[in-house]
gemmi code that builds the backbone of each chain (N, CA, C; Angstrom):
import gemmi

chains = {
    "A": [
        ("UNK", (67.109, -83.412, -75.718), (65.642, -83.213, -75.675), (65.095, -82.797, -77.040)),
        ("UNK", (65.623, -82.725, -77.782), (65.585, -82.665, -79.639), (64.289, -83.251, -79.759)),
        ("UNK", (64.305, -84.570, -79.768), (63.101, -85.557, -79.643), (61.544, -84.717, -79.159)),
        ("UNK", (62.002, -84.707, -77.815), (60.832, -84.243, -77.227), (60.209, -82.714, -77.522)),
        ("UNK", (61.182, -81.799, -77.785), (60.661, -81.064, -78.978), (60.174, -81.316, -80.069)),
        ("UNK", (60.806, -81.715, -80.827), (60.110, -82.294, -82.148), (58.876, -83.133, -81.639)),
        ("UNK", (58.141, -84.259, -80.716), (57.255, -84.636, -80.824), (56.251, -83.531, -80.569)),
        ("UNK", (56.433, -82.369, -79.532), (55.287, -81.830, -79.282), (54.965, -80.850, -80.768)),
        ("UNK", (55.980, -80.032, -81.367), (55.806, -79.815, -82.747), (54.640, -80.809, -83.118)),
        ("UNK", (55.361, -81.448, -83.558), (54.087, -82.478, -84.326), (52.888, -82.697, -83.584)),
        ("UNK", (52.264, -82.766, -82.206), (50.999, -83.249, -82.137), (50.627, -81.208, -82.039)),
        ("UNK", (51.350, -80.264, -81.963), (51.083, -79.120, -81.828), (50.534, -79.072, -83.246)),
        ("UNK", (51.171, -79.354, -84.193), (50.659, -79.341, -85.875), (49.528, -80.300, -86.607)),
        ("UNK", (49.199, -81.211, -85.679), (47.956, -81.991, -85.892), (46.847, -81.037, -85.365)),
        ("UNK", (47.095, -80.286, -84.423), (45.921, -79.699, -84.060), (45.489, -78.582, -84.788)),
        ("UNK", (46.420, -77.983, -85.309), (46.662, -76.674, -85.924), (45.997, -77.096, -87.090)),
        ("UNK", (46.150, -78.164, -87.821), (45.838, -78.676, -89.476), (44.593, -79.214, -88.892)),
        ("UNK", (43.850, -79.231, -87.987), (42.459, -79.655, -87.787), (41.800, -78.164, -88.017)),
        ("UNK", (42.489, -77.440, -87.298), (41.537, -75.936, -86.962), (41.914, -75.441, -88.324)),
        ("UNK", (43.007, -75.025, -89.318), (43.215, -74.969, -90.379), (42.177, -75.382, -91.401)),
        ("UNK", (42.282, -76.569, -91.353), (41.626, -77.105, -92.280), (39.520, -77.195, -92.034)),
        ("UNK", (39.794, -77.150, -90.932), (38.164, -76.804, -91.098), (37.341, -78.160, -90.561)),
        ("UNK", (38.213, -79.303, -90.459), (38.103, -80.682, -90.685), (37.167, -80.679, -88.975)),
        ("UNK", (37.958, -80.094, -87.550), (36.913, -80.022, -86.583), (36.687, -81.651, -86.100)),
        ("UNK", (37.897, -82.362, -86.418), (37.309, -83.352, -85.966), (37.646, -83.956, -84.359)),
        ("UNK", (38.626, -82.906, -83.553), (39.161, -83.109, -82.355), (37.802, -82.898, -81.646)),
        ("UNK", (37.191, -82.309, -82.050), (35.893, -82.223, -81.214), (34.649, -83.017, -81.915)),
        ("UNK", (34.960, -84.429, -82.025), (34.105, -85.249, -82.211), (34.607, -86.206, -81.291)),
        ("UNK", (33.404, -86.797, -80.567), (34.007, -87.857, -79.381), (34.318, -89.014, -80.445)),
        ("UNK", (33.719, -89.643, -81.649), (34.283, -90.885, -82.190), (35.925, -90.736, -82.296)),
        ("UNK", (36.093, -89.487, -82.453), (37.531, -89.436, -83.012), (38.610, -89.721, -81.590)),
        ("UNK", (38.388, -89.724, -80.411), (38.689, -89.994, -79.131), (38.606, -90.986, -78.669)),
        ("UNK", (37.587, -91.852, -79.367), (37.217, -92.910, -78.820), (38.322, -93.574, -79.543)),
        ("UNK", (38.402, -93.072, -80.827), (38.757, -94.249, -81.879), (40.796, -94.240, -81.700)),
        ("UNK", (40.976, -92.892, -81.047), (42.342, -92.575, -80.626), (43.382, -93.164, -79.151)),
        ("UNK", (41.674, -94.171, -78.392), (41.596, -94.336, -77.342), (42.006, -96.089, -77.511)),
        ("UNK", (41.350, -96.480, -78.698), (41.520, -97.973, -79.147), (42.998, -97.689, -79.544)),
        ("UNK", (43.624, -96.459, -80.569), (44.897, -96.524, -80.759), (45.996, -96.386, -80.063)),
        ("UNK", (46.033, -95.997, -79.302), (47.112, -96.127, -77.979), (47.002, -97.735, -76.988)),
        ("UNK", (45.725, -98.086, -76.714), (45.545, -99.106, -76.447), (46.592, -100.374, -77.100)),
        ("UNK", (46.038, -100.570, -78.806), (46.902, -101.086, -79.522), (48.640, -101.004, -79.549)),
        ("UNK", (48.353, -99.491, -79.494), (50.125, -98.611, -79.676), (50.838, -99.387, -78.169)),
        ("UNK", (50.311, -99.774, -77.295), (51.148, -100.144, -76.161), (51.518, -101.292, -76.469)),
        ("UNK", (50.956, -102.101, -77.190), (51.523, -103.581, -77.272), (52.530, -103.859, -78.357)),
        ("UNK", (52.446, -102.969, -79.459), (53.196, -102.726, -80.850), (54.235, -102.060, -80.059)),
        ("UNK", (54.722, -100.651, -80.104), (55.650, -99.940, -79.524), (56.299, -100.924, -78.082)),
        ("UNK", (55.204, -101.541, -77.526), (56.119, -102.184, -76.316), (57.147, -102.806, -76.826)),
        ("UNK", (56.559, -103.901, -77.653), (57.346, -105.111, -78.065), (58.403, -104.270, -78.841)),
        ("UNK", (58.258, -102.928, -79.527), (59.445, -102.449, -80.250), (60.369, -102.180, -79.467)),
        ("UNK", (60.047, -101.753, -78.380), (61.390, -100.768, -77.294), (61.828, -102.006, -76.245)),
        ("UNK", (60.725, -102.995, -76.005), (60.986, -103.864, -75.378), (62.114, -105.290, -75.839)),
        ("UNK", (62.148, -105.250, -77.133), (63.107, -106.479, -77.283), (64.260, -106.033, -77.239)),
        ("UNK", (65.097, -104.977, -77.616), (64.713, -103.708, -78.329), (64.761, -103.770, -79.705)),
        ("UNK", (63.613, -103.662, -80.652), (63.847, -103.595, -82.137), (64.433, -102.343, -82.135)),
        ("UNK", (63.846, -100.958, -81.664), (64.174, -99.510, -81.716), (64.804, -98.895, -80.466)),
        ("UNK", (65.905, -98.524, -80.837), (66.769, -97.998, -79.759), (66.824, -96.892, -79.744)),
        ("UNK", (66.706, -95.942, -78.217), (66.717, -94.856, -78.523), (67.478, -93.907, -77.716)),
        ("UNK", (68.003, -93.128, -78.375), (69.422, -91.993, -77.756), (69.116, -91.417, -76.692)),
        ("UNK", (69.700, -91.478, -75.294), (69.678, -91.289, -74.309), (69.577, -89.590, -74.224)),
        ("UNK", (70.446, -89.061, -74.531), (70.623, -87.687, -74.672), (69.493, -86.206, -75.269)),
        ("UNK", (68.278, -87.717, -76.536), (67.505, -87.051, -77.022), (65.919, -86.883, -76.502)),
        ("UNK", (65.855, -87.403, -75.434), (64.416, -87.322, -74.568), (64.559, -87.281, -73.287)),
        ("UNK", (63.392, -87.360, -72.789), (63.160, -86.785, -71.658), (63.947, -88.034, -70.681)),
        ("UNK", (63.775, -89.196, -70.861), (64.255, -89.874, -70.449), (63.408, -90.742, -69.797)),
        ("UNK", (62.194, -90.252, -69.482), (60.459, -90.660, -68.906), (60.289, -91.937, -69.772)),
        ("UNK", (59.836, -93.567, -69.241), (59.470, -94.083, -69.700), (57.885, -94.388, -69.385)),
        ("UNK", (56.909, -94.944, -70.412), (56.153, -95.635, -69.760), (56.417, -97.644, -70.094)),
        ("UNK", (56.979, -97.823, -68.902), (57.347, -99.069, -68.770), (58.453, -98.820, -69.481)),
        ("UNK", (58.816, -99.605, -71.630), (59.748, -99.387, -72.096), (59.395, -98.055, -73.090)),
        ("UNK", (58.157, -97.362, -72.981), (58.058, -96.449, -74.434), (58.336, -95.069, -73.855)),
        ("UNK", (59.192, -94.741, -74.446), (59.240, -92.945, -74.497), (58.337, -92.526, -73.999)),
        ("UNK", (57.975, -91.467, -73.133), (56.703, -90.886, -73.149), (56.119, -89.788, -74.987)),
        ("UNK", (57.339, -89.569, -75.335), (57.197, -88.659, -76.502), (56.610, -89.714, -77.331)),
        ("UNK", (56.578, -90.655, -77.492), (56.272, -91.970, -78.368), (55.178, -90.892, -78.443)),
        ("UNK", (54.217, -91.015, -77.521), (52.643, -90.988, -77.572), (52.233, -89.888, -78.281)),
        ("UNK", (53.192, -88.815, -77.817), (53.140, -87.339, -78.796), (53.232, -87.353, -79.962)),
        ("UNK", (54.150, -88.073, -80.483), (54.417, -88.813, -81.780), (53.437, -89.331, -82.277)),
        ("UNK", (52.985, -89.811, -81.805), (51.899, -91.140, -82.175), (50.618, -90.337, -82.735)),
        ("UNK", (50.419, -89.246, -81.104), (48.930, -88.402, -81.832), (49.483, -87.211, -82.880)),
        ("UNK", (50.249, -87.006, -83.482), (50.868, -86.569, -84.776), (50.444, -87.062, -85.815)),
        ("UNK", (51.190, -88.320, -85.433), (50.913, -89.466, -87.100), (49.668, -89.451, -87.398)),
        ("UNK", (48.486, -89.768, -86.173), (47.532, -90.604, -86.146), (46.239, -89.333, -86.295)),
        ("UNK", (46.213, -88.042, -85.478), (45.627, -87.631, -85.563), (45.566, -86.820, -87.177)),
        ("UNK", (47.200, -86.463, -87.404), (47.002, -86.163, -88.755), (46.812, -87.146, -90.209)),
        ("UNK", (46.833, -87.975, -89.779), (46.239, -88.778, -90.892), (44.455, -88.813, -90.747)),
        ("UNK", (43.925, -88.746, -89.421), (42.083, -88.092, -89.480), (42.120, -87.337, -90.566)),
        ("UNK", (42.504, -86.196, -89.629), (42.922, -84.343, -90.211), (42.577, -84.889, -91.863)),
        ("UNK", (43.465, -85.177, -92.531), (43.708, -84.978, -93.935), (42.690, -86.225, -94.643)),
        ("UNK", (42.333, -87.228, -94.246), (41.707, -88.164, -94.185), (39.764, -87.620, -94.655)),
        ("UNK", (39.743, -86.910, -93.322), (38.552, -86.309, -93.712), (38.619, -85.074, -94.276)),
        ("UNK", (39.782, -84.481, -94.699), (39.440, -83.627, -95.128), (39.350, -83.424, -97.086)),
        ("UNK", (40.101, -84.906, -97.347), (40.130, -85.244, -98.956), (39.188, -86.000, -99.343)),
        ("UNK", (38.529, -86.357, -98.121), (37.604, -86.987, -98.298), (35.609, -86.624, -98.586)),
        ("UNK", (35.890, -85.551, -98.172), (34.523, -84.374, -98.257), (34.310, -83.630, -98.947)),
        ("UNK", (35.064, -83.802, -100.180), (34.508, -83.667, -101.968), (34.092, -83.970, -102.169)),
        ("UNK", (33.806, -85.425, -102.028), (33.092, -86.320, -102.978), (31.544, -86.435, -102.147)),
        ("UNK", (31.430, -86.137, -100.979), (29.833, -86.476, -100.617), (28.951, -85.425, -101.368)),
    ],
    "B": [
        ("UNK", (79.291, -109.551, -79.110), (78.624, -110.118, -77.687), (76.746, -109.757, -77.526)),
        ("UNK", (76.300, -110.371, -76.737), (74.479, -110.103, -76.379), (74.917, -107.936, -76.510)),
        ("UNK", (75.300, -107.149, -76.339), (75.320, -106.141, -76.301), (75.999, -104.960, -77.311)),
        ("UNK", (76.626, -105.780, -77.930), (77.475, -105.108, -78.839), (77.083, -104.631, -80.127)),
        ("UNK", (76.045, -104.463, -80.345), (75.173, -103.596, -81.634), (74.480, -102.651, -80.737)),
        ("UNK", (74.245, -102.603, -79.113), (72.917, -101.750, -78.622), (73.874, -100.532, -78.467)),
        ("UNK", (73.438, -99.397, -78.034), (73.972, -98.047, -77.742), (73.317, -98.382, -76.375)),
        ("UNK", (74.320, -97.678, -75.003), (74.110, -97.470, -73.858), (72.373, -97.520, -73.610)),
        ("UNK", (72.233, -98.274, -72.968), (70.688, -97.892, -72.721), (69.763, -98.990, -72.931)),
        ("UNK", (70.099, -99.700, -73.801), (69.579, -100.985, -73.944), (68.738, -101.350, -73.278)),
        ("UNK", (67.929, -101.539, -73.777), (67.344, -102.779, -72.048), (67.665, -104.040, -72.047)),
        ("UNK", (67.387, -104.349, -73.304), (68.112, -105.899, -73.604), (69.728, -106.215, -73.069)),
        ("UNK", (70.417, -105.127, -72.679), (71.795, -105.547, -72.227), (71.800, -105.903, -70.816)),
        ("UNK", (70.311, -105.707, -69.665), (70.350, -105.194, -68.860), (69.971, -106.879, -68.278)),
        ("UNK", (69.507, -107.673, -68.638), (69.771, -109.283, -68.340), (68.305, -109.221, -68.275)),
        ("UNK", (68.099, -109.962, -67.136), (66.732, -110.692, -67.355), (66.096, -111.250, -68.437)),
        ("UNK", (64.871, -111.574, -69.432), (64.382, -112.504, -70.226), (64.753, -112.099, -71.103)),
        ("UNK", (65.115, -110.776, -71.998), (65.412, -110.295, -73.175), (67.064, -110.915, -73.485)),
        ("UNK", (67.589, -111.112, -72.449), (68.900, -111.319, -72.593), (68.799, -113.026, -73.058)),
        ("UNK", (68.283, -114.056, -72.335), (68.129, -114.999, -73.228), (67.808, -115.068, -74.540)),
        ("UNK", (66.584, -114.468, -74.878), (66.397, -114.294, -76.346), (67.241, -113.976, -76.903)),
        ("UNK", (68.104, -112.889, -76.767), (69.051, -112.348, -77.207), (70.574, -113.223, -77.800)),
        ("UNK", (71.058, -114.293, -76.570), (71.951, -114.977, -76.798), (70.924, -116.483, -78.081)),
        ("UNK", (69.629, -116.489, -77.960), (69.254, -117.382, -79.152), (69.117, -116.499, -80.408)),
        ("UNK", (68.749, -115.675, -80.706), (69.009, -114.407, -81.741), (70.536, -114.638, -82.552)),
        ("UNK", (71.274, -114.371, -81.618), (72.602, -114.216, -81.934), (73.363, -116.165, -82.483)),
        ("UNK", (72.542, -117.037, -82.222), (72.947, -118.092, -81.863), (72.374, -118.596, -83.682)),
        ("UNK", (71.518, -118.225, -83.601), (70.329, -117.928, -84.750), (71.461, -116.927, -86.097)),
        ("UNK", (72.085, -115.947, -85.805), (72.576, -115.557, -86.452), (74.044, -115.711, -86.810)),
        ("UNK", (74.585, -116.295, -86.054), (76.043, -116.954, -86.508), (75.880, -117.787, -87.003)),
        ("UNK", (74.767, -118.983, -86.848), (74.370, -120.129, -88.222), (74.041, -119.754, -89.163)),
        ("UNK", (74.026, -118.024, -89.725), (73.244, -117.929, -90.775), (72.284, -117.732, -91.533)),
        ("UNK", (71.450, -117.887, -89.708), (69.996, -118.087, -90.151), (69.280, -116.551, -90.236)),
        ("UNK", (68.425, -116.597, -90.852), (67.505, -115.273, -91.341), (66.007, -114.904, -90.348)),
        ("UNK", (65.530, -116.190, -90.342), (64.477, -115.950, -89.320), (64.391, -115.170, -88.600)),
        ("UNK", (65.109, -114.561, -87.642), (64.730, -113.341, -86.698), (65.310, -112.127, -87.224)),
        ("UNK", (65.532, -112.034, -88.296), (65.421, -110.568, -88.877), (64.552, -109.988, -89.321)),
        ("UNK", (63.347, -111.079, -89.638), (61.768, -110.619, -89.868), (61.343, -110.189, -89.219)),
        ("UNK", (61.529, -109.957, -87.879), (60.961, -110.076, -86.565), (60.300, -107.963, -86.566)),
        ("UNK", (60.764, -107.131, -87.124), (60.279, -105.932, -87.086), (58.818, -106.140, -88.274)),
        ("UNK", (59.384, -106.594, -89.268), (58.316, -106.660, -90.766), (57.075, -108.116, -89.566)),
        ("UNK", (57.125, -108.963, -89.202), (56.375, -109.493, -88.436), (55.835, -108.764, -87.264)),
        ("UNK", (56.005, -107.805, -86.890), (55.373, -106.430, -85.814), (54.763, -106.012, -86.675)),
        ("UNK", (55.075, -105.409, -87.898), (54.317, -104.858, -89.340), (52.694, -105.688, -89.693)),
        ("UNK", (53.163, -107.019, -89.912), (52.424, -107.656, -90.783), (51.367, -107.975, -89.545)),
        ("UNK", (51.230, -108.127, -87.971), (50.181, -108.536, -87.162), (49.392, -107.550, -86.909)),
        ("UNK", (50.469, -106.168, -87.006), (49.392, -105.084, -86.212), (48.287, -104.926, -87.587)),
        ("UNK", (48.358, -105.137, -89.213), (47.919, -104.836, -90.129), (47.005, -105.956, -90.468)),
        ("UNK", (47.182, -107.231, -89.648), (46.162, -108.522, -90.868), (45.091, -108.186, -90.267)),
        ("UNK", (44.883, -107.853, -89.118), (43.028, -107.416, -88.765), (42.249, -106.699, -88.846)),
        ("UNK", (42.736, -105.661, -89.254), (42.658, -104.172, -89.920), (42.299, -104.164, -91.128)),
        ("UNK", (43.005, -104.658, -91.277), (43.089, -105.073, -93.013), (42.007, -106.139, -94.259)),
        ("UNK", (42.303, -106.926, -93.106), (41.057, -108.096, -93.131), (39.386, -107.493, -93.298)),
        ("UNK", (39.476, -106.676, -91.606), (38.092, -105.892, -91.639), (37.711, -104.731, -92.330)),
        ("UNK", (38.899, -104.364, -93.166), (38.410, -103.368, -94.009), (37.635, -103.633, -94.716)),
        ("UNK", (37.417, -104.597, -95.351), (36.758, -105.211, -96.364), (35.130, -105.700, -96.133)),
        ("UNK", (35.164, -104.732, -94.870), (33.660, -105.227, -94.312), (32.397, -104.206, -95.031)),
        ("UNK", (31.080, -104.487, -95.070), (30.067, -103.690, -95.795), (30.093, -102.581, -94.806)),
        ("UNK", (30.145, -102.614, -93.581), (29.888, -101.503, -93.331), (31.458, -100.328, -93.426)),
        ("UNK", (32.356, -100.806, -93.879), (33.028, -99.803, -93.939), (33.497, -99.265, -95.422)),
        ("UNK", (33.294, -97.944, -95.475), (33.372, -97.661, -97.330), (34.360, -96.829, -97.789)),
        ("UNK", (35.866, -97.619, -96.873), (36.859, -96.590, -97.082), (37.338, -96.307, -98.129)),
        ("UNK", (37.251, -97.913, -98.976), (37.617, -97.899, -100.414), (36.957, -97.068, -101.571)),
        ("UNK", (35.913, -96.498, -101.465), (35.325, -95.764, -102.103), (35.980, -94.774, -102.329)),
        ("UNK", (36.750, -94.028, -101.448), (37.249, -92.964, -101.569), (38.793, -93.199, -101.515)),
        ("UNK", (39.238, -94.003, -102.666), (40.771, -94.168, -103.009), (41.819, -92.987, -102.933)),
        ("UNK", (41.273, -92.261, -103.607), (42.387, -91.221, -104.187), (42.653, -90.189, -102.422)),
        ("UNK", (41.189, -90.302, -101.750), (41.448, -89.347, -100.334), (42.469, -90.577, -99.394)),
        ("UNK", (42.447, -91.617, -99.873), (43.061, -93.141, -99.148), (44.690, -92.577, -99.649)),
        ("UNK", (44.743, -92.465, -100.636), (45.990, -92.461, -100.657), (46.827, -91.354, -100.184)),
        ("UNK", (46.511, -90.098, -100.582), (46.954, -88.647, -99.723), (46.476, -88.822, -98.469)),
        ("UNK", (45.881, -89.457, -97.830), (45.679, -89.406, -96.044), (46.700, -90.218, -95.758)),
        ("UNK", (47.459, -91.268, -96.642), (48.517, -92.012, -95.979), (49.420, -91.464, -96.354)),
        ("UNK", (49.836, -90.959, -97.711), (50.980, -90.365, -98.231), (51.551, -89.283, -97.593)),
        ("UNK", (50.626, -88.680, -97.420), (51.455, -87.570, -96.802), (51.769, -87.307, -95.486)),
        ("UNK", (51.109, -87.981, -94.801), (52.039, -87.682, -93.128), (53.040, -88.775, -93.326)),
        ("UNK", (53.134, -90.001, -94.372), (54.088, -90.673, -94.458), (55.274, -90.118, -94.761)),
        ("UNK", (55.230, -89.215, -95.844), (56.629, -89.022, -95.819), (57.260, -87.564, -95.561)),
        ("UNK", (56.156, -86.913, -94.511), (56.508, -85.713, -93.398), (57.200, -86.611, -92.304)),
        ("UNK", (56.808, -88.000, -92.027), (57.145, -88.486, -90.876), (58.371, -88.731, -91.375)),
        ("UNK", (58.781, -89.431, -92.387), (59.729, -90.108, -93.404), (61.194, -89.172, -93.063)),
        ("UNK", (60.435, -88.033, -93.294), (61.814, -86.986, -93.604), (62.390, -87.016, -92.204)),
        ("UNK", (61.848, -86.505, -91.417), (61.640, -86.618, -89.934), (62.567, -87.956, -89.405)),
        ("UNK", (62.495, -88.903, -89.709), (62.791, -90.104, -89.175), (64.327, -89.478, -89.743)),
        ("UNK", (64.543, -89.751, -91.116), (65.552, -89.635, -91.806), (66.774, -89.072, -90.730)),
        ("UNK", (66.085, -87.870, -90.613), (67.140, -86.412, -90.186), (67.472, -87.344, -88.456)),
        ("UNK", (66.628, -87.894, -88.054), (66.218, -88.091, -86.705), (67.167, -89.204, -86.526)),
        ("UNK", (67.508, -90.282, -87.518), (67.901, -91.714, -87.383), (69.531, -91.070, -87.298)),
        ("UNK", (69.614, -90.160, -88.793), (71.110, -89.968, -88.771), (71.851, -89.360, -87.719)),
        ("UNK", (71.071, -88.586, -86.958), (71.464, -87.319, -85.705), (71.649, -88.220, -84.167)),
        ("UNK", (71.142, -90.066, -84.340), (70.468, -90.931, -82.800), (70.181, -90.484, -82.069)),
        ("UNK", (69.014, -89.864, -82.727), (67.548, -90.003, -81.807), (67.256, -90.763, -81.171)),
        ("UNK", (67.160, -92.100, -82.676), (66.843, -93.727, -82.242), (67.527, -94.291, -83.366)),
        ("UNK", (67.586, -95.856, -83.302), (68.537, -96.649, -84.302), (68.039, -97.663, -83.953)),
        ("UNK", (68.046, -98.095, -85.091), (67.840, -100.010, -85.203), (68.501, -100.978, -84.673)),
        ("UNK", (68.014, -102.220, -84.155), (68.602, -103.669, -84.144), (69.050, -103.594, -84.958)),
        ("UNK", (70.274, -104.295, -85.042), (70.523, -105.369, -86.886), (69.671, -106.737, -86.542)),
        ("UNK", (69.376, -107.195, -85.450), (69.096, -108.603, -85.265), (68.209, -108.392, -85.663)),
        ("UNK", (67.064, -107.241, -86.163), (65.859, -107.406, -86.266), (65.060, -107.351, -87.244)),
        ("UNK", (66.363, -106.569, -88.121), (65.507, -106.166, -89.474), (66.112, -106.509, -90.940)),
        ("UNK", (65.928, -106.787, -91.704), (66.515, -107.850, -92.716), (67.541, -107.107, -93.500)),
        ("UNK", (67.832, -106.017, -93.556), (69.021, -105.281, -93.396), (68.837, -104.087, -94.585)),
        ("UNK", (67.994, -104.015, -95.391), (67.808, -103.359, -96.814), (67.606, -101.957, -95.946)),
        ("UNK", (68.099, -101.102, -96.587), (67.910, -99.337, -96.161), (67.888, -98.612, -96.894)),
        ("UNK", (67.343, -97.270, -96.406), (66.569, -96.660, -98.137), (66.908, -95.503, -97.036)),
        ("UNK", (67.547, -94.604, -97.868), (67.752, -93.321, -97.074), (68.503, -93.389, -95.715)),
        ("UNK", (69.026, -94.507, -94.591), (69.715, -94.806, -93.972), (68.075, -95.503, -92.767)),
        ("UNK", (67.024, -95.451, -93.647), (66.393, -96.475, -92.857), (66.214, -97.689, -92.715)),
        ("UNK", (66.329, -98.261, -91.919), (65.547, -99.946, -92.524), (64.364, -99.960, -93.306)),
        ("UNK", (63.595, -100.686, -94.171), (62.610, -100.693, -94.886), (61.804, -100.876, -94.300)),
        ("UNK", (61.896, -101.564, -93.211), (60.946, -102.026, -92.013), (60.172, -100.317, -91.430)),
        ("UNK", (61.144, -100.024, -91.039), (60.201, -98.228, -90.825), (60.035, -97.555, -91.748)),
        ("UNK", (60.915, -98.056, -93.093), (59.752, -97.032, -94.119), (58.486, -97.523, -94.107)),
        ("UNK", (58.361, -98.786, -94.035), (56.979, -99.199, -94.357), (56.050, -98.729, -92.922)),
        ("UNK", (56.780, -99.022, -91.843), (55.599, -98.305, -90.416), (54.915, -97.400, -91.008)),
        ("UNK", (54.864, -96.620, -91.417), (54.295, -94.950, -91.617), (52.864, -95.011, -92.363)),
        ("UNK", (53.367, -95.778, -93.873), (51.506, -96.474, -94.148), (51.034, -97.202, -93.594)),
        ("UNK", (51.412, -98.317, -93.047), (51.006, -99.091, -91.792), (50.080, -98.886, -91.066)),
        ("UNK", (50.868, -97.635, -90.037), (50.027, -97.232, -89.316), (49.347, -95.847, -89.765)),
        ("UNK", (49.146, -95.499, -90.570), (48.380, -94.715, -91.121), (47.235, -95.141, -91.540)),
        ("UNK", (47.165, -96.244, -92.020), (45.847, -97.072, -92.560), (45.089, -97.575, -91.433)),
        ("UNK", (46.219, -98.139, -90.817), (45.422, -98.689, -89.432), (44.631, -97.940, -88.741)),
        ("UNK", (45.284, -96.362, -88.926), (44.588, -95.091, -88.213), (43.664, -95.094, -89.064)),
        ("UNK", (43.160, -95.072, -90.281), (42.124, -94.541, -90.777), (41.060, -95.623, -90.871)),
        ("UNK", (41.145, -97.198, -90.982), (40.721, -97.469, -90.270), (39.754, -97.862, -88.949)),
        ("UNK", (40.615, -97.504, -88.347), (40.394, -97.519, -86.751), (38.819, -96.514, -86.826)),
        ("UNK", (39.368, -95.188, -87.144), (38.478, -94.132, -87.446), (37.261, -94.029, -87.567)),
        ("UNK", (37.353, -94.737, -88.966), (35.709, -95.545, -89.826), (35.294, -96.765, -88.772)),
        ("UNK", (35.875, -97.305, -88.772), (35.439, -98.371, -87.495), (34.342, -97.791, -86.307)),
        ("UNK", (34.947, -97.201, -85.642), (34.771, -96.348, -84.680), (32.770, -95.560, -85.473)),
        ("UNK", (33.234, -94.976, -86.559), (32.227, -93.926, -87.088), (31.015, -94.913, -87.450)),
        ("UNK", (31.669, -96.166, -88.031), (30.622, -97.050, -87.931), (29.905, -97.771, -87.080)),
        ("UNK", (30.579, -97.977, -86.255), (29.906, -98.469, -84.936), (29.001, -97.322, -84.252)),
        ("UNK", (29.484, -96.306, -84.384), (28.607, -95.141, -83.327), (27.378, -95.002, -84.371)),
        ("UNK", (27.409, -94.726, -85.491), (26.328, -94.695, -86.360), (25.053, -95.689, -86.194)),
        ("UNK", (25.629, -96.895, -85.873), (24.734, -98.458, -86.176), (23.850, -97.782, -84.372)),
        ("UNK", (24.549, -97.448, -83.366), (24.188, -97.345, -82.375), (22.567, -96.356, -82.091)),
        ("UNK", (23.003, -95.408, -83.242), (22.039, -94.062, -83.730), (20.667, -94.748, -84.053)),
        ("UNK", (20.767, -95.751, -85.342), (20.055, -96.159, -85.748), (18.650, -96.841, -85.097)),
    ],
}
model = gemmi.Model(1)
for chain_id, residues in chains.items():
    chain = gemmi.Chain(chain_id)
    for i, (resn, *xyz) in enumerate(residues, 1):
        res = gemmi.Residue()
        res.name, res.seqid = resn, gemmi.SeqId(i, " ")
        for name, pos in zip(("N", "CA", "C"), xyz):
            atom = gemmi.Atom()
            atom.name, atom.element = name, gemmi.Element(name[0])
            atom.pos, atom.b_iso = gemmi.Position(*pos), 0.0
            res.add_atom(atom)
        chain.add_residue(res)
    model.add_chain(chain)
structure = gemmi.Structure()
structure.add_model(model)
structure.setup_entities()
């Protein structure tokens, strides 16, 4: 369950570097909406990854929960990457206005 | 054999349609042939040509702000990077060979080094997309 620790870490630290940083953008509905198109997308990308299988993954290190072929941690993962790239996104970005 | 690169768990070992592909993959790769080792960098290159394409639209002005473009991708890239690293060597998760053209950088395929800006851009992006559309709606 390594995995599934480590994913919630990470979407636990996207949130943290929002409130940190001042950035506030979890509480903007675009940013939900726009997180809402990315999972959308993420099911057909990640499918086809776990589904042919391009990415194989260690039995021992997750929960074992699929949706269909994706990890459920995928998604935890996913709002990590995705939300912290907002996070820092807007936040290097609000110098210059 | 169709199973003999997967670790327990496979799904592809488990028959049904993946398993055909699988024996043409392999059929594909004892001739030599290269074609389906693109097949991860071709997951790469579709989720990115429309994204990518529409970046370039007036209403979106991501490019303006290069230098915040590049630290919004850089750096969860290679927090994720390290992450993967520690994660790949320990099997977490592991690669096809059928899938990825075989080059590795740190014990990754290049194919997931490159995911990380990928989809980082795509995320940011997505984002402005999103900010632009709700804006035009305001108007």
């Amino acid at each position: 369950m390594e995995y599934t620790l480590l994913a919630c870490l990470a979407g636990v630290a996207a949130v943290r570097l929002d409130f940190l940083l001042g950035t506030r953008v979890l509480r903007r509905q675009e940013f939900w909406i726009a997180m809402g198109v990315m999972y959308f997308f993420m099911l057909f990308v990640n499918g086809y990854l776990t589904a042919r299988p391009i990415v194989l993954y260690g039995d021992e290190f997750f929960s074992g929960v699929r949706l269909h072929t994706i990890p459920v941690e995928d998604f935890v993962y996913g709002f990590g990457l995705m939300a912290g790239t907002v996070v820092l996104w807007e936040y290097f970005r609000k110098p210059k206005r | 054999m169709a199973c003999a690169n997967h670790p327990p768990g496979g799904k592809a070992c488990m028959g049904g349609a993946g398993a055909g592909i699988d024996r043409v993959v392999e059929a594909g790769l004892r001739k030599g042939l290269f074609v389906m080792k693109i097949e991860y960098l071709l997951v790469l290159a579709f989720s990115i040509a429309i994204p990518f394409a529409a970046s370039f639209s007036k209403r979106i002005d991501m490019y303006e702000y290069k230098a915040a473009m590049v630290k919004a991708i850089a750096l969860p890239s290679v927090v994720y990077l390290i992450w993967d690293v520690v994660a790949t060597a320990r099997g977490h998760w592991s690669f096809n060979p059928a899938y990825v053209v075989g080059i590795r950088i740190a014990g990754l395929p290049v194919e997931e080094v490159l995911f990380f800006p990928v989809i980082s851009f795509i995320t940011i992006f997505t984002w402005e997309a999103v900010k632009a559309i709700a804006h035009r709606r305001d108007q």
